[in-house]
C-alpha positions as CSV (number, residue, x, y, z in Angstrom):
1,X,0.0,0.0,0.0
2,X,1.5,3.2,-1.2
3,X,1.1,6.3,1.5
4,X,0.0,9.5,0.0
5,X,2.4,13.1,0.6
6,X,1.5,15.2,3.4
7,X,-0.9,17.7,1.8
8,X,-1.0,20.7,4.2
9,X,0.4,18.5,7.1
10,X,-2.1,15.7,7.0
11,X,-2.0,12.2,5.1
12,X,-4.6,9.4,5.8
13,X,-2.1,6.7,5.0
14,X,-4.2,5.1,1.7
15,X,-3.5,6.1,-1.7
16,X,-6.0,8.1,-3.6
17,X,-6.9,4.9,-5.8
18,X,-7.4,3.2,-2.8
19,X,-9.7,5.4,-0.8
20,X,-11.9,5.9,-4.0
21,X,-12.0,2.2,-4.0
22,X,-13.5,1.7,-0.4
23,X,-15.7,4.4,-1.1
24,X,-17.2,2.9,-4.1
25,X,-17.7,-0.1,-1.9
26,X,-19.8,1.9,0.8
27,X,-21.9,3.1,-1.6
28,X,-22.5,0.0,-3.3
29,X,-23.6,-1.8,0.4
30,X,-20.7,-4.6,-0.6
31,X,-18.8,-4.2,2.7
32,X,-19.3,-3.7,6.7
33,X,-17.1,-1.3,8.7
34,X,-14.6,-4.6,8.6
35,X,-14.3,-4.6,5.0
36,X,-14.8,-8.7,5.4
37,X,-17.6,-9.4,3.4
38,X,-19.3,-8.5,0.2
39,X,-22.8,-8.4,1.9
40,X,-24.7,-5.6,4.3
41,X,-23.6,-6.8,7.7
42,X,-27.2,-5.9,9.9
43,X,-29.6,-4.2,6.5
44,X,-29.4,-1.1,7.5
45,X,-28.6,1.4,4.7
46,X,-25.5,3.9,3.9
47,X,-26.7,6.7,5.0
48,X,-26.9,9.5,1.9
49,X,-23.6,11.7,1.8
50,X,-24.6,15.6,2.7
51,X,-24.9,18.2,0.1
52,X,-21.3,19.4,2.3
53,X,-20.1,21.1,-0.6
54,X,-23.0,23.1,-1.4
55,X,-23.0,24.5,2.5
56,X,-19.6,25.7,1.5
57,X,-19.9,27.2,-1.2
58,X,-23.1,29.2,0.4
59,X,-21.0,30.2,3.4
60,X,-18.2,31.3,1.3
61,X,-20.2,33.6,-0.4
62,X,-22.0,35.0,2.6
63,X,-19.1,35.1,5.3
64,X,-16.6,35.7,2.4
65,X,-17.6,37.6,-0.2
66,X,-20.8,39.8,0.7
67,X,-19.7,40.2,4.6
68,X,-15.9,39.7,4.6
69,X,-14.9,37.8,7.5
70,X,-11.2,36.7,7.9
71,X,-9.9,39.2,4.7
72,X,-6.9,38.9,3.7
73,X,-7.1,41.4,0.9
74,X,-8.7,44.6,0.3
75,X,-9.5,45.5,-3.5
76,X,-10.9,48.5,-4.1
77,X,-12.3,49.3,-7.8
78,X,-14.7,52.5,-8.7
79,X,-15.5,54.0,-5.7
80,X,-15.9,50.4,-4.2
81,X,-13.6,48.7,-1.7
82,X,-14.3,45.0,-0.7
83,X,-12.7,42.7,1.7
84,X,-11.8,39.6,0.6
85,X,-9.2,37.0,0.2
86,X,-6.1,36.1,-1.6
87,X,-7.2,32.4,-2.0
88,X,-10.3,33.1,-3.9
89,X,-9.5,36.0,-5.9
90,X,-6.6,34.1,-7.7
91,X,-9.2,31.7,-9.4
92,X,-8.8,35.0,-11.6
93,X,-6.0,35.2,-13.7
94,X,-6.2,39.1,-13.9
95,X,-6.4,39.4,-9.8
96,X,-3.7,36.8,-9.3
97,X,-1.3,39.1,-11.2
98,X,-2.3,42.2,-9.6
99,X,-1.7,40.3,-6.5
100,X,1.6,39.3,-7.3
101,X,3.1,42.7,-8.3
102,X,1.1,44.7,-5.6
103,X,2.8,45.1,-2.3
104,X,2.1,43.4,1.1
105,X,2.5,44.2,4.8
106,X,2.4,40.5,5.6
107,X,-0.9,40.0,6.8
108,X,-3.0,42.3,4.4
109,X,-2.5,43.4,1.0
110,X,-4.3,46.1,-0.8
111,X,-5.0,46.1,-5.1
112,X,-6.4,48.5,-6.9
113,X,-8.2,47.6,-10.2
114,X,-8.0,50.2,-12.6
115,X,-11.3,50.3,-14.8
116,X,-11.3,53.9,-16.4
117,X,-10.5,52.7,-19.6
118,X,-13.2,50.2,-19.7
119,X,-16.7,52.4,-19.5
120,X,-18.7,49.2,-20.4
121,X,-17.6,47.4,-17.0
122,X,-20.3,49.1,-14.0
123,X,-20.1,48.4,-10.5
124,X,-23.3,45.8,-10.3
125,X,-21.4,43.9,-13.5
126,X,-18.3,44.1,-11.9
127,X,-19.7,42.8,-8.4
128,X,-21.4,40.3,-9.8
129,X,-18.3,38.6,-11.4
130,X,-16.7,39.4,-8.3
131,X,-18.4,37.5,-6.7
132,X,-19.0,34.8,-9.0
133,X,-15.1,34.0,-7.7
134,X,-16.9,32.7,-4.2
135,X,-20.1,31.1,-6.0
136,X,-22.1,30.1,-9.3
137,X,-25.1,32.1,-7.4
138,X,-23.8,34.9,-8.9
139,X,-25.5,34.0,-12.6
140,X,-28.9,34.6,-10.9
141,X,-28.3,38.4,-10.7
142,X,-27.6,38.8,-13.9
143,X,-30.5,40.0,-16.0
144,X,-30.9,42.0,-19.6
145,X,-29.6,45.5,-17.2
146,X,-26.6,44.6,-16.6
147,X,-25.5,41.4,-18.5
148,X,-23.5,43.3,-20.9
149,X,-21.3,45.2,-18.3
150,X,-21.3,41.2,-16.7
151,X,-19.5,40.0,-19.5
152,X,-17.0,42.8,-19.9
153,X,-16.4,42.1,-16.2
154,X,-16.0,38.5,-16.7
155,X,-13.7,38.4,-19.8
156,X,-11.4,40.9,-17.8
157,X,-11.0,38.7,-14.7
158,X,-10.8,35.9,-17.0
159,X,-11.7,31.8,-16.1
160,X,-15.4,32.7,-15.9
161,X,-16.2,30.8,-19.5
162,X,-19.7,29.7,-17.8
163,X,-20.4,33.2,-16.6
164,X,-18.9,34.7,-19.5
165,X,-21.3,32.3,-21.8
166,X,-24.3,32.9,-19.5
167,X,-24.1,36.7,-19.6
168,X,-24.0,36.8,-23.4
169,X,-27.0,34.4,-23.9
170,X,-28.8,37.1,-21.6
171,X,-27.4,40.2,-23.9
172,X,-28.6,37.8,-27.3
173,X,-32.3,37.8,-25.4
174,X,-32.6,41.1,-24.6
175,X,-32.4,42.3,-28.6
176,X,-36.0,43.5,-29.2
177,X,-37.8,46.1,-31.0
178,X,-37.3,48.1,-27.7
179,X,-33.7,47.4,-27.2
180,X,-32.3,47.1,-31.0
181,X,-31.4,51.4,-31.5
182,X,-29.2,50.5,-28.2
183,X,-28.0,47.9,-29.6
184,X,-27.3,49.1,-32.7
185,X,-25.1,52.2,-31.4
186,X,-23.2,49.3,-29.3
187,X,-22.3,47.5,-32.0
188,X,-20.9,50.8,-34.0
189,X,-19.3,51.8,-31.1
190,X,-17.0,48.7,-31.8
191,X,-13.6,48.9,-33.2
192,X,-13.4,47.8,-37.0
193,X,-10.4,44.7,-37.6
194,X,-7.6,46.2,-39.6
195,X,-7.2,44.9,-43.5
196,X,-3.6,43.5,-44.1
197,X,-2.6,47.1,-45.0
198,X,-2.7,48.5,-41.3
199,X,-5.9,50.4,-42.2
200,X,-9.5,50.4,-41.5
201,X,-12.7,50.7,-42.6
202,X,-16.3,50.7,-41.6
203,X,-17.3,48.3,-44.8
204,X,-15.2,45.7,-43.0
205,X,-17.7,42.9,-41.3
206,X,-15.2,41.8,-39.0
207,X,-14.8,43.3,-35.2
208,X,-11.2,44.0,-33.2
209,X,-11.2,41.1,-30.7
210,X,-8.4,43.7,-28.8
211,X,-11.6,44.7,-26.8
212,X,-12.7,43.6,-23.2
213,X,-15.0,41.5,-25.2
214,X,-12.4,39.6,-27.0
215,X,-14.1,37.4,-29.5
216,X,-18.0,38.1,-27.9
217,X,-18.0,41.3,-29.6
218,X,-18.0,40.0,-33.4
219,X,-20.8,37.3,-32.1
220,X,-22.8,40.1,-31.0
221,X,-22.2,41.9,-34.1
222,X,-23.7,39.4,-35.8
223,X,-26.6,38.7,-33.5
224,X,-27.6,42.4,-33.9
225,X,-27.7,42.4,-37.3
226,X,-29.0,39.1,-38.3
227,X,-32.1,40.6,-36.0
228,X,-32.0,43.8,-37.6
229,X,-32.2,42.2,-41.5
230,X,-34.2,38.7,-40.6
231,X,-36.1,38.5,-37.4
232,X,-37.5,42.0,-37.1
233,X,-39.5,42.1,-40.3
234,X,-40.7,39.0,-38.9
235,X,-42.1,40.3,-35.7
236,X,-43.7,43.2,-36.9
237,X,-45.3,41.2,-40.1
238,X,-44.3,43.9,-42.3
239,X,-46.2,41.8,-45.0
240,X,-49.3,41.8,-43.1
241,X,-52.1,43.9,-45.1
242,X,-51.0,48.0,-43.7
243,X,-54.4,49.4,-43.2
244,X,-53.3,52.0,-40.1
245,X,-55.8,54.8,-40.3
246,X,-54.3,58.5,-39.2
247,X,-53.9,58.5,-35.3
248,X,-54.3,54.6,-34.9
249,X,-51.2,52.5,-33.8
250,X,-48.2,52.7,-36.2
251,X,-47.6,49.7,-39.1
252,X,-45.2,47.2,-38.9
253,X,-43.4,49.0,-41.8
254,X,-43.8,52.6,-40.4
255,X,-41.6,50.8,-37.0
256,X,-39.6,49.0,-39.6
257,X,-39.1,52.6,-40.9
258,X,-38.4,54.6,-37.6
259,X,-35.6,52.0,-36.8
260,X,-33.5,52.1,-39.8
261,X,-33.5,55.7,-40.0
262,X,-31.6,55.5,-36.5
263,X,-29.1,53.2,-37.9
264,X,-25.7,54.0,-38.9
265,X,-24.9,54.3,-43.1
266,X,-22.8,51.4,-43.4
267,X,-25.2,49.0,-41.2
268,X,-28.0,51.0,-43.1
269,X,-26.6,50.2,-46.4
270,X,-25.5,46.3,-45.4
271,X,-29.4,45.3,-44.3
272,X,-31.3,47.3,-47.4
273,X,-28.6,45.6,-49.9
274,X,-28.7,41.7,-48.2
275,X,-30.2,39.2,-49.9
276,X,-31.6,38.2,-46.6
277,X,-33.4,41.4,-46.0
278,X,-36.9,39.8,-46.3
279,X,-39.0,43.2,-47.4
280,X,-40.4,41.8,-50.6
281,X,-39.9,42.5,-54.0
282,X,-37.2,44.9,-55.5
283,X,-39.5,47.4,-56.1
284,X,-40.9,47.0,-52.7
285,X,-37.0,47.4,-50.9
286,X,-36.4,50.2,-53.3
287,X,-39.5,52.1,-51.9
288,X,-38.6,51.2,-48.4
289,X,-34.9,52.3,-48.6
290,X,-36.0,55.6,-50.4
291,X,-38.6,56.1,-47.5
292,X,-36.1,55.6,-45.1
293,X,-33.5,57.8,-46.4
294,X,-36.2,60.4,-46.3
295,X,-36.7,60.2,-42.7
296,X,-32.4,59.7,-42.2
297,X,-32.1,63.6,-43.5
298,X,-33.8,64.9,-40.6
299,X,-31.6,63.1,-38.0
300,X,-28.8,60.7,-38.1
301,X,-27.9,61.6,-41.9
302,X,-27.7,65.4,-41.7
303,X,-23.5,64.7,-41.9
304,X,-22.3,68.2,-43.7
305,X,-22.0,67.7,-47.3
306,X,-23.1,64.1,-47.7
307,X,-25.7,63.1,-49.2
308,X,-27.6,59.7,-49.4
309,X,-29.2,58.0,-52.3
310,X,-30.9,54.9,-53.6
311,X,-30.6,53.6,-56.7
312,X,-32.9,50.6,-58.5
313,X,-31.0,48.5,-61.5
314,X,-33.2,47.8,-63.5
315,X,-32.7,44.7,-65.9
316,X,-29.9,42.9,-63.2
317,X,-27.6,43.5,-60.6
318,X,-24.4,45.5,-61.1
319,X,-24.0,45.6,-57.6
320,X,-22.9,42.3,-56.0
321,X,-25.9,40.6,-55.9
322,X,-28.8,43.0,-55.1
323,X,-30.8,45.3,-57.5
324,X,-30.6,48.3,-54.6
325,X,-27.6,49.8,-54.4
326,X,-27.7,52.6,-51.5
327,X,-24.2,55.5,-51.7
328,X,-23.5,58.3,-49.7
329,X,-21.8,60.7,-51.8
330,X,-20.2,64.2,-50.7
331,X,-21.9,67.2,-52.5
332,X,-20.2,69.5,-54.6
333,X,-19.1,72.9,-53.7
334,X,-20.9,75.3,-55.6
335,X,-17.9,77.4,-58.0
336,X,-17.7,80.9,-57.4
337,X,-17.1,83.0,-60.3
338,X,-14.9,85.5,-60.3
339,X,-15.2,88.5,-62.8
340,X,-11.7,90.5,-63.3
């Protein structure tokens, strides 16, 4: 029989192999407390092993976490400053660095988390992955508020892939017709990939994963625009017969309408040029884009000297696969002329 190392100055004196082994056989009722005999000694029953871990875990997070007992390390971030401890916080990659470089009296050490250059991060997203550290309760406070500045929080701290994963499929359900102008300046806000060239540019489809958000942000790119071109016309049923009377309830196209004039020119362009956009025939998109660019001049398109237009090819497609063809083109400076 092989003796296990001393682990923190303890060793029961059976090898892990072994004490899985004579567990196995409690469980199974094959052997008394001798160990002699492959039946149940008297019939009574193993009794069921307690949910130990869970009580840990819960008084972790209470005694720990949200009351501080027996800190070790004080971290302050915002205008926040928790107590908490060094054990715990190095599940975090991030924390474990800033605990490694930071300085330390001996008993207590104090980090500072610097978060000025991350304005998607809050303090209830940043708590909550905090805290997450101590317990998986922590995914039951996130909700369509805040699950954004959760996953910032998350990817930041690092080695929170389930919180990470939970907090985006939160952000994908909160994209709604309520929610998707929000959404939309989100996603512009983004920092464009660079082509091979070192430059940039907004017709570029593919997102920086430099960000906070690391490879989340192209994925919820994508999830606001594949709403944006195929699931809203859906929802409002923009093909349903449009029969609104003056001072009833808005159509599904006249929402359809108010949304993309809100959304930015190359996103704009994008949706009304996709083969996916489901808005009927090419007439039909043509008159929809036109409408839209109409109601774009009195807001988000009034840029100085630019000018949108639509354009309908008749006869074929000269433009990459769709018929409409939307361009924003500078306008010309009117010539002066002067007389000698």
């Amino acid at each position: 029989m092989s003796v296990s190392p001393i682990t923190n100055g303890h060793t029961n004196g059976v090898s892990r192999a072994e004490s899985s082994s004579s567990a196995e056989g409690y469980e199974n009722g094959k052997y008394d407390s001798s160990g002699s005999t492959p039946y149940p000694q008297n019939g009574y029953a193993q009794l069921p092993i307690p949910s130990h871990n869970d009580e840990l875990v819960n008084y972790l997070y209470q005694s720990g976490f949200q009351t501080g007992n027996y800190a070790d390390t004080q971290l302050q971030v915002h205008q926040n400053t928790y107590r908490l401890h060094a054990i715990i916080l190095a599940r975090s990659p991030y924390l474990a660095h800033l605990m490694s470089t930071s300085p330390s009296d001996g008993n207590r050490r104090a980090i500072y988390v610097p978060l000025e250059q991350e304005p998607e991060i809050t303090q209830a997203g940043f708590a909550i992955a905090l805290g997450y550290l101590y317990s998986s309760i922590s995914l039951t406070l996130i909700n369509a508020e805040n699950a954004r500045a959760v996953l910032a929080a998350g990817r930041l701290l690092g080695g929170m892939d389930e919180l990470c994963q939970y907090a985006y499929e939160e952000c994908r359900r909160s994209i709604s017709v309520h929610t998707i102008n929000a959404w939309l300046g989100f996603v512009a806000s983004l920092p464009l990939a660079t082509s091979p060239d070192g430059t940039s540019s907004p017709a570029l489809t593919a997102v920086a994963t430099n960000t906070v958000f690391g490879t989340y942000a192209q994925r919820m790119r994508d999830d606001v625009l594949h709403f944006l071109i195929v699931a809203l016309p859906e929802i409002l049923d923009i093909h349903a017969p449009q029969d609104a009377v003056a001072g009833t309830e808005p159509t599904g196209r006249d929402v359809l309408l108010q949304i993309f004039a809100q959304v930015p020119f190359e996103m704009f362009k994008g949706a009304v040029e996709s083969p996916e956009f489901n808005i009927g025939t090419d007439q039909a998109r043509f008159k929809f884009a036109k409408d839209a660019i109409e109601l774009r001049k009195r807001g988000i398109a009034r840029v100085p000297g630019a000018e949108e237009t639509v354009v309908l090819a008749f006869g074929g497609s000269n433009f990459g696969g769709s018929t409409v063809h939307v361009t924003r083109k500078m306008k010309k400076k009117p010539l002066w002329k002067v007389n000698a």
